[in-house]
C-alpha positions in Angstrom: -70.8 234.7 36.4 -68.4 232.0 37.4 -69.4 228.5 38.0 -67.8 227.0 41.0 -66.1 224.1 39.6 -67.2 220.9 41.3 -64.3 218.4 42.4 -65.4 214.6 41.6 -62.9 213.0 44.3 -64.1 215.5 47.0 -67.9 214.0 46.4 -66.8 210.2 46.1 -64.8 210.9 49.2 -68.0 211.8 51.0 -70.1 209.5 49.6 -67.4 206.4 51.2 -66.9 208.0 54.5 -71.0 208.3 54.8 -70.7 204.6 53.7 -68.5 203.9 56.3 -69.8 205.5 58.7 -73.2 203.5 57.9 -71.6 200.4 58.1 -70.5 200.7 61.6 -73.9 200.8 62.6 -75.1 198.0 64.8 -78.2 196.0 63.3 -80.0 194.2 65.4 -80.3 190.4 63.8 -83.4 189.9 62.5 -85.2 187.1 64.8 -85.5 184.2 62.7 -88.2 182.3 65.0 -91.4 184.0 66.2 -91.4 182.1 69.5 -87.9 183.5 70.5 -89.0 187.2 69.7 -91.9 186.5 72.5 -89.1 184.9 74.9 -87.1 188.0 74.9 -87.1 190.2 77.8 -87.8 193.5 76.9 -85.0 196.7 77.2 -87.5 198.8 78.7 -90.7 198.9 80.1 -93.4 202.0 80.4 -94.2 202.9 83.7 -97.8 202.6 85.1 -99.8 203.9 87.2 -102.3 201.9 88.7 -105.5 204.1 89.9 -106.2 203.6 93.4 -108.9 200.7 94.2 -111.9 201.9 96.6 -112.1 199.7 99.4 -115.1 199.1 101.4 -114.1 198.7 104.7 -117.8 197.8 106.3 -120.8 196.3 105.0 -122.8 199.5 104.0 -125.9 199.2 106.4 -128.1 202.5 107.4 -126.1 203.3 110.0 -122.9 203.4 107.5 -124.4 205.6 104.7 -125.7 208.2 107.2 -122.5 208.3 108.7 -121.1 208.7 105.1 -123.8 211.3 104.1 -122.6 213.1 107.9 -119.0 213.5 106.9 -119.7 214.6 103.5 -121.9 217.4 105.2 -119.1 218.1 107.6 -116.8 218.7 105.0 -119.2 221.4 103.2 -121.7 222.8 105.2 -122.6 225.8 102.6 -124.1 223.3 100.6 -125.0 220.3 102.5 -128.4 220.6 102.1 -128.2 220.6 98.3 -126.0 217.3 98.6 -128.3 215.5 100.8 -131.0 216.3 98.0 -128.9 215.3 95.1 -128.2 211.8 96.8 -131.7 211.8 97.6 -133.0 212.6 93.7 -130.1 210.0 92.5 -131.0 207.1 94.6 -135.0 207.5 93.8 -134.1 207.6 90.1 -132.5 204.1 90.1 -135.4 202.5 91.6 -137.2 200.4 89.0 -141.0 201.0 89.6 -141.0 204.4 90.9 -144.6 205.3 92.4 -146.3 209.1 92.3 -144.9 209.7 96.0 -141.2 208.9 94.5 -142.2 211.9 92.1 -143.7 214.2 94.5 -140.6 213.6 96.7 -138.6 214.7 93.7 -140.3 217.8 93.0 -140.5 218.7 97.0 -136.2 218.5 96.5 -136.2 220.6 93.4 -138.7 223.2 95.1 -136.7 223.4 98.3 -133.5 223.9 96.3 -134.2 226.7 94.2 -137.6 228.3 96.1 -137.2 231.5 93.5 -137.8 229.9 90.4 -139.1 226.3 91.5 -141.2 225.9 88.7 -138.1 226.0 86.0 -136.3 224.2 88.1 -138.9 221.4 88.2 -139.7 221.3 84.0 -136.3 221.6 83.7 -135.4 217.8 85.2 -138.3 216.5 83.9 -137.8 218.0 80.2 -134.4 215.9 80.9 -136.0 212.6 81.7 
């Protein structure tokens, strides 16, 4: 087998246009004062995307949530029902000193909602609580 034979002015050739080539590259100056790093406008900034805010446009009264809970039934009728219990069930649960009609209102919700297997329905949620 033959060696290739290697040629020494070829490689330093290389190796000074690489350094060249490196030299020409821009460095940015290092910033000697911590202040005038801050005080720098920045070269390009990320864009965001605020989320949009939920406005209340009307002091919610009676008349405003059941106007609210009429709208959302409107806009799915197949399950409206179910909706109007769900509010019902999570508004009760926030109250602080819930009474035995609170519960009895909850389990009348679960029963109506699922009438073929109520009784799962109603150890279920409670087994959650």
């Amino acid at each position: 087998m033959s060696a290739k034979k290697k040629n020494p002015l070829k490689d330093i050739n290389a190796f000074l246009a690489h350094q060249e080539q490196a030299s020409q590259i821009a460095v940015p100056n290092p910033v000697a004062n911590h202040d005038e790093y801050l005080e720098q406008k920045p070269s390009q900034v990320a864009k965001v995307v605020r989320p949009e805010k939920v406005k209340i446009t009307e002091e919610v009264t009676l008349q405003s949530a059941i106007k609210l809970l009429q709208q959302l039934m409107q806009k799915n009728p197949s399950s409206a029902r179910e909706s109007l219990s769900e509010v019902v069930i999570k508004t009760v649960e926030q109250l602080e000193d819930r009474s035995p009609a609170d519960t009895m209102l909850i389990n009348t919700l679960l029963y109506l909602n699922n009438q073929d297997d109520w009784k799962a329905a109603v150890e279920a949620y409670w087994a959650k609580r």
